[in-house]
C-alpha positions in Angstrom: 0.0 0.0 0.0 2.9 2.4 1.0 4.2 1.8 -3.0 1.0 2.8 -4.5 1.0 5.9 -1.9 4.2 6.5 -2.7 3.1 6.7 -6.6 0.2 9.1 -6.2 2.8 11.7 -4.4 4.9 11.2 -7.4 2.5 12.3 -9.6 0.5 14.9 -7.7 3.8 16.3 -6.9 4.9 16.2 -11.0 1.2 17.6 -11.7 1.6 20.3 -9.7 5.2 21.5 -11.0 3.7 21.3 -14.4 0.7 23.5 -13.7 2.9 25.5 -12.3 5.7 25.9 -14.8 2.7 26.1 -17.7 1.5 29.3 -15.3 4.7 31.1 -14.8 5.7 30.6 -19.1 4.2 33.7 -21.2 1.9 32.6 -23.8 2.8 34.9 -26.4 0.8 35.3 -29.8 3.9 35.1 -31.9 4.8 32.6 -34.0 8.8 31.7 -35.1 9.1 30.7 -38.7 12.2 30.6 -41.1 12.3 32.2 -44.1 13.7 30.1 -47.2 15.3 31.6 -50.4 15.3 29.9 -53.6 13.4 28.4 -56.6 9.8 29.0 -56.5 7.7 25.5 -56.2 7.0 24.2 -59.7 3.3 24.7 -57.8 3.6 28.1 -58.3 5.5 28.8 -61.3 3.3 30.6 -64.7 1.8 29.1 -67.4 4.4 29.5 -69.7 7.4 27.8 -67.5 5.6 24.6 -66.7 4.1 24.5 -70.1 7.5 24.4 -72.5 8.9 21.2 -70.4 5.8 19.6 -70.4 5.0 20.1 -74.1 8.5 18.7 -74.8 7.7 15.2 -73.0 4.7 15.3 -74.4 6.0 15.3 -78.3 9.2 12.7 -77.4 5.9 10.5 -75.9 4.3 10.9 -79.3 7.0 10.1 -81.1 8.0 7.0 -79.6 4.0 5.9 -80.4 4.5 7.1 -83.2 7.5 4.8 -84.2 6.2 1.7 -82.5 3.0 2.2 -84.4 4.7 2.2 -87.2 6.9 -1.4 -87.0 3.1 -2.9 -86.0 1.8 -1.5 -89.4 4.7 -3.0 -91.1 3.9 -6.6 -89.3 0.5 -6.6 -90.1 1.4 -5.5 -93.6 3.9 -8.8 -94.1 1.4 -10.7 -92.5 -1.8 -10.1 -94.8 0.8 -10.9 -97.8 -0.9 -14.1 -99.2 1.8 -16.7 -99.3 2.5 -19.0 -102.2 0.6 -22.0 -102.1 2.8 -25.0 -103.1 2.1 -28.4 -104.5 2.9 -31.1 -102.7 2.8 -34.6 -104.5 
């Protein structure tokens, strides 16, 4: 029993510094921030930045459809080709 006793002092003791050190601490309104310096988030940037790289992906994406479009036309060109038909006796 004297453990458990023991225990609650502990923590009515620790409670009581607590509220006491959150009463004596100023609670100012001010807040503490850093300020950064550098390149604007892509977020953020106009129209006309974002839009040039993008654009540029864009046309090497078409032109890789493009070209593997292409090779499957070929294949299904050779492939409609009718064949020789040979004899066999």
């Amino acid at each position: 029993m004297r453990s458990s006793l023991q225990k609650g002092a502990i923590g009515l003791v620790l409670l009581c510094a607590g509220v006491l050190a959150g009463s004596v601490m100023p609670a100012g309104r001010t807040a503490h921030g850093e300020v950064r310096t550098g390149p604007p988030p892509q977020a953020f940037q106009s129209g006309g930045q974002i839009s040039v790289p993008l654009l540029k992906e864009i046309a090497a994406t078409l032109r890789q459809i493009d070209s593997r479009l292409a090779r499957l036309e070929a294949v299904a060109a050779k492939m409609q080709t009718p064949r020789p038909v040979t004899n066999r006796e």
